[in-house]
C-alpha positions as CSV (number, residue, x, y, z in Angstrom):
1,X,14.2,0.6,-16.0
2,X,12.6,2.2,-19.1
3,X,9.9,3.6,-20.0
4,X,9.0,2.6,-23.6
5,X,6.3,3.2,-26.7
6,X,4.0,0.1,-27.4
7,X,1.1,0.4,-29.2
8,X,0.7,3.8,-29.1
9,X,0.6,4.0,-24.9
10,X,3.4,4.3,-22.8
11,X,4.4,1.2,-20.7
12,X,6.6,1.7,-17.6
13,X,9.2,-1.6,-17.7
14,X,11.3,-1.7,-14.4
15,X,13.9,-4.2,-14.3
16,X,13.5,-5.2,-10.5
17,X,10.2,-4.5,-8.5
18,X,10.4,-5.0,-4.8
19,X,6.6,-5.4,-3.3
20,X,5.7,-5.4,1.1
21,X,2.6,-7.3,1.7
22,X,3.0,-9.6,-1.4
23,X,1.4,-12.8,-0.1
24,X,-2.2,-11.9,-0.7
25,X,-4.4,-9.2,-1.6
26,X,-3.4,-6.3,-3.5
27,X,0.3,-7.0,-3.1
28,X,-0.1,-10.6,-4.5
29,X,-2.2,-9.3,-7.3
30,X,0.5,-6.4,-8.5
31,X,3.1,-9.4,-8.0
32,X,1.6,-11.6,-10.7
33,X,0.5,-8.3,-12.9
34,X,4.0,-7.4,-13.0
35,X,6.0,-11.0,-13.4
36,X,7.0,-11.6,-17.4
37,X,10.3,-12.7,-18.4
38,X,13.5,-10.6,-17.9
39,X,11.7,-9.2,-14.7
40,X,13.4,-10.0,-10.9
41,X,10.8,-9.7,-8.3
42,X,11.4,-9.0,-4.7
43,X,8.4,-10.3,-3.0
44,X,7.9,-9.1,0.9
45,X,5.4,-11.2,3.2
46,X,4.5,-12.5,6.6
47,X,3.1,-15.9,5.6
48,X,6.0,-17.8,4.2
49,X,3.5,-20.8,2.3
50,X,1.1,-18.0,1.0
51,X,4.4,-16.4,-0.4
52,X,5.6,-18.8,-1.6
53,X,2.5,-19.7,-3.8
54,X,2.8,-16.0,-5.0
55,X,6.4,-16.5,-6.0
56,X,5.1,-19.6,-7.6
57,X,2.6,-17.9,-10.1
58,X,5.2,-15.2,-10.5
59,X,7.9,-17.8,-11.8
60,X,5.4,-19.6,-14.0
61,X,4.9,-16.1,-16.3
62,X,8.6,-15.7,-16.5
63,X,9.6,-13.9,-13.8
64,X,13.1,-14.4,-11.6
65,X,11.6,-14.0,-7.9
66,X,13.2,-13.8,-4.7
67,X,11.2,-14.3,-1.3
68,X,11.4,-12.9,2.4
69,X,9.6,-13.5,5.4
70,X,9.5,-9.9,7.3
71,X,7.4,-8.1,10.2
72,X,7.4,-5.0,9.3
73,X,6.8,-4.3,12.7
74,X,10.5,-4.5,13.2
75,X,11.2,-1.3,11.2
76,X,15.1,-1.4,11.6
77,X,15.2,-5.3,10.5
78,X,13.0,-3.5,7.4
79,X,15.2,-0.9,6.3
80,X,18.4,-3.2,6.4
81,X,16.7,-5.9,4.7
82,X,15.6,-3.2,1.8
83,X,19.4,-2.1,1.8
84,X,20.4,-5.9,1.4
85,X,18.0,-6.4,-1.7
86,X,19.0,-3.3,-2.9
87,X,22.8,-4.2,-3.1
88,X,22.0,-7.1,-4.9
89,X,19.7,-5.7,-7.1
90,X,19.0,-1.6,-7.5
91,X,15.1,-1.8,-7.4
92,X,13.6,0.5,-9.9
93,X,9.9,0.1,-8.5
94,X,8.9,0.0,-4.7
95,X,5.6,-0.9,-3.8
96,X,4.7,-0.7,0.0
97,X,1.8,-2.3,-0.1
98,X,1.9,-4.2,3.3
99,X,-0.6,-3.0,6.2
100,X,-2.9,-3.9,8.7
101,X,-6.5,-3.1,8.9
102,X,-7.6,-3.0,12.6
103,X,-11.1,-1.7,14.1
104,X,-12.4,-1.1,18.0
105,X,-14.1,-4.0,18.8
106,X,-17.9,-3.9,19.1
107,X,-18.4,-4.3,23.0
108,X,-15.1,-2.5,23.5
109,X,-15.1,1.3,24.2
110,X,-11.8,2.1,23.3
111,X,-9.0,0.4,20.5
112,X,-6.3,-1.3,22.7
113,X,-3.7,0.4,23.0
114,X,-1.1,-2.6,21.6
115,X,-2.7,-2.6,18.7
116,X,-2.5,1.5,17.8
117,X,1.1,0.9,18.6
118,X,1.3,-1.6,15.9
119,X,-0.8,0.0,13.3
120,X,1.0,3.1,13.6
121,X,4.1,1.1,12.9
122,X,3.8,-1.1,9.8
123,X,1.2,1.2,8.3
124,X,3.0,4.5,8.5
125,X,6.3,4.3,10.2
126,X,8.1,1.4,8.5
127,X,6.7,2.3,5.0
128,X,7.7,5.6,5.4
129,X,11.0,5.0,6.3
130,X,11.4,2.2,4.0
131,X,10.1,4.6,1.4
132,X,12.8,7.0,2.6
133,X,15.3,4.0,2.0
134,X,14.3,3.6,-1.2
135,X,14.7,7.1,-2.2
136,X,18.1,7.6,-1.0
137,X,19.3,4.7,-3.2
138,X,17.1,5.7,-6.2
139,X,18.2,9.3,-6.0
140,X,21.8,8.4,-6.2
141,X,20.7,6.8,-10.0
142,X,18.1,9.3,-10.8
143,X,15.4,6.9,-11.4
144,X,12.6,5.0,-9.5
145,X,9.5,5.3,-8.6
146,X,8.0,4.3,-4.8
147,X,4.0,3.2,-4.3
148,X,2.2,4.1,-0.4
149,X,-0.6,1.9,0.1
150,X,-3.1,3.9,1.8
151,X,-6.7,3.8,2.3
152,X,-9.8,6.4,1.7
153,X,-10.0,6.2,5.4
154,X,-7.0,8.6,5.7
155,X,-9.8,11.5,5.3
156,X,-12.2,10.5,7.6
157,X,-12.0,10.7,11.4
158,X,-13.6,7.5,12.0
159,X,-14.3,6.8,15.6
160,X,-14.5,2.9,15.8
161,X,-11.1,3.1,13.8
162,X,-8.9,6.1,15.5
163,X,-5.3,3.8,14.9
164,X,-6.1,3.3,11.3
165,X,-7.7,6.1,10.0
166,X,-4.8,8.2,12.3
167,X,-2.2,5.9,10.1
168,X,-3.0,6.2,7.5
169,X,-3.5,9.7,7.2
170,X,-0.1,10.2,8.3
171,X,1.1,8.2,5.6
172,X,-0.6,10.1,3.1
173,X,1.0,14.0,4.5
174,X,4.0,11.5,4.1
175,X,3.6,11.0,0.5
176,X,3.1,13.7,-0.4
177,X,6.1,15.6,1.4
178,X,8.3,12.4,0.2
179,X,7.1,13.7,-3.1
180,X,7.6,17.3,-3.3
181,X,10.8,16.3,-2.1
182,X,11.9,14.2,-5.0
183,X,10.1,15.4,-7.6
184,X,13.5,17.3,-9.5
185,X,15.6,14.4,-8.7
186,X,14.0,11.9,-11.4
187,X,12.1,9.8,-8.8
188,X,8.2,9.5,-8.5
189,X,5.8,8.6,-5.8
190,X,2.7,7.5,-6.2
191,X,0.0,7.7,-3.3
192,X,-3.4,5.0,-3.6
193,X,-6.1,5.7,-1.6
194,X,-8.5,2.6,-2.3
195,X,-11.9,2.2,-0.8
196,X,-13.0,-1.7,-0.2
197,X,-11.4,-4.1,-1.7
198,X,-11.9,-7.8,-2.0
199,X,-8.9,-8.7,0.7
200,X,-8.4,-10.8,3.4
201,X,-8.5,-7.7,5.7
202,X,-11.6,-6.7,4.3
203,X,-13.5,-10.3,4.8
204,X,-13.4,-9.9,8.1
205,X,-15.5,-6.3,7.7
206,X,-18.8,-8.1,8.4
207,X,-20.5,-4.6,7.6
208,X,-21.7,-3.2,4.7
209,X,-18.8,-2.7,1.9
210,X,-20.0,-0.1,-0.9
211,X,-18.4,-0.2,-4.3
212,X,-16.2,-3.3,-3.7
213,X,-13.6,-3.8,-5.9
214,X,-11.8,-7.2,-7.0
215,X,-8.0,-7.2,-6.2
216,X,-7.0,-7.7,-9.8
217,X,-8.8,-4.9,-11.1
218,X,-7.4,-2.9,-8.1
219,X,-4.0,-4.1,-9.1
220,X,-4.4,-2.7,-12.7
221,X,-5.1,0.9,-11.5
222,X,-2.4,1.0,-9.4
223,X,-0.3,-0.1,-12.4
224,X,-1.8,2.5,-14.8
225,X,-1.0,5.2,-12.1
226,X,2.4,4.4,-11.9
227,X,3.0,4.7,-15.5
228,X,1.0,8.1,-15.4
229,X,3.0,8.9,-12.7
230,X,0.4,10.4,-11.3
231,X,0.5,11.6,-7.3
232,X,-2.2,10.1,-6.0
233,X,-5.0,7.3,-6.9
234,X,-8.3,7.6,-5.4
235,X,-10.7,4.7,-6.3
236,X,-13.2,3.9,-6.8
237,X,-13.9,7.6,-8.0
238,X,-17.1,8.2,-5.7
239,X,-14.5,8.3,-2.9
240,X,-12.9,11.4,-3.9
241,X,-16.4,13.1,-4.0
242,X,-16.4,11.8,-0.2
243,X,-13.2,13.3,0.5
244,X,-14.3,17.0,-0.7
245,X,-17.8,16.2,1.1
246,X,-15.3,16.0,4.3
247,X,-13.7,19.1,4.0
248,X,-16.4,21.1,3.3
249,X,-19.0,19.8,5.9
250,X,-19.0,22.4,9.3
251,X,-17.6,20.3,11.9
252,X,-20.6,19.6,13.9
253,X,-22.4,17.9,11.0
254,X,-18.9,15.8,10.0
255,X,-18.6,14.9,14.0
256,X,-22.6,14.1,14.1
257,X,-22.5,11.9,11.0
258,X,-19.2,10.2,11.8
259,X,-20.6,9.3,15.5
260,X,-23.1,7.1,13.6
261,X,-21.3,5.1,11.3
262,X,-21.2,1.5,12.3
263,X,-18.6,-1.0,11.5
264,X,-18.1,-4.9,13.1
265,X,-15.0,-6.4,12.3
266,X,-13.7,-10.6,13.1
267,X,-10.4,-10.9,14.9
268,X,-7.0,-11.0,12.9
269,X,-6.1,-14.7,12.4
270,X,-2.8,-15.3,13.7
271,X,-0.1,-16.7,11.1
């Protein structure tokens, strides 16, 4: 891993990136913005054909890739399958950007209580301790740097999506203690907080999805974070305003406001 000088902006070149959530959406994206020649990629996914075609794309710009087929649900079968890729190749850039995005359903009056259990788990508890994983081994070399995929709805207590919002918040205190942590030992973390995205998890929000942004261009500001090493991306930018909007609002008016946001969501499809 290096971080080199071209054309007058720096350019942040790791020699092996390891991705979670790689077969579609923004993982899939920073997969093929990453694959050139001289580059292994490590490509994490639950849909082995969608994967694949990833890893296809990948190879096609150059790129040496190597695939698995993981639930990160299974957090132990995670972290030893991190430690296994690792042996065989030190991973310079983690990207956790694996998640599931799951709302109360519309007649419904609570979330189930299955489903909590499972957001809580592959979107805080295995990236966190995958990211904790990846630190211990990039520590050791004094280099790395390790992406959290979170969400903008991390600072809102939204009603219809207690298990999400709840995760996702979590993995954002995470981040940030994960960095403080590291931050003399040569290793960065990086925290994104995206609002809607054009995902398959976000097709299924039949609502109303302001400021949408494309994948790819969601992709790219990830990137240009990483090499800025910046703590945390917020984006689109309107978000952040939200986020200080949140905080400041007496409680009442936050609770009144957040009772009265509607959201419909479509069943996950089963793989």
């Amino acid at each position: 891993m290096a971080k080199t000088h071209q054309d007058g902006e720096i350019r942040f070149d790791p020699a092996t990136v390891l991705i979670t959530g790689a077969s579609s959406g923004i993982g899939a994206e920073l997969a093929r913005f990453y694959a050139r020649s001289g580059r292994r990629l490590v490509l994490w996914g639950r849909d082995p054909a969608r994967l694949e075609q990833v890893a296809r794309d990948c190879r096609t710009m150059g790129a040496t890739v190597a695939t698995r087929e993981l639930n990160l649900a299974d957090g132990a079968a995670a972290i030893a399958a991190f430690r296994a890729d690792d042996d065989a190749y030190p991973v310079d850039l983690l990207i956790l950007a694996a998640g599931l995005g799951d709302m109360r359903q519309q007649a419904a009056l609570t979330e189930r209580a299955e489903t909590v259990l499972e957001l809580g788990l592959v979107n805080f508890a295995t990236p966190a301790a995958l990211a904790t994983a990846g630190a211990e081994r990039m520590v050791g070399r004094r280099r790395g740097h390790i992406v959290l995929l979170g969400s903008v709805a991390a600072f809102h207590a939204l009603p219809f999506a207690a298990g999400y919002s709840g995760s996702k918040a979590g993995l954002a205190r995470f981040a940030e203690a994960l960095r403080n942590g590291l931050l003399e030992h040569g290793v960065g973390v990086t925290l994104v907080s995206p609002g809607f995205v054009d995902t398959p998890m976000s097709r299924r929000v039949s609502s109303t999805k302001p400021f949408l942004q494309s994948a790819p261009q969601a992709a790219r500001l990830i990137a240009r974070a990483v090499e800025e090493e910046r703590p945390h991306l917020i984006f689109p930018r309107i978000f952040a305003g939200l986020r200080l909007l949140d905080i400041v609002l007496p409680r009442p008016i936050r609770d009144f406001v957040l009772r009265r946001l509607k959201a419909e969501q479509a069943p996950r499809p089963t793989i």
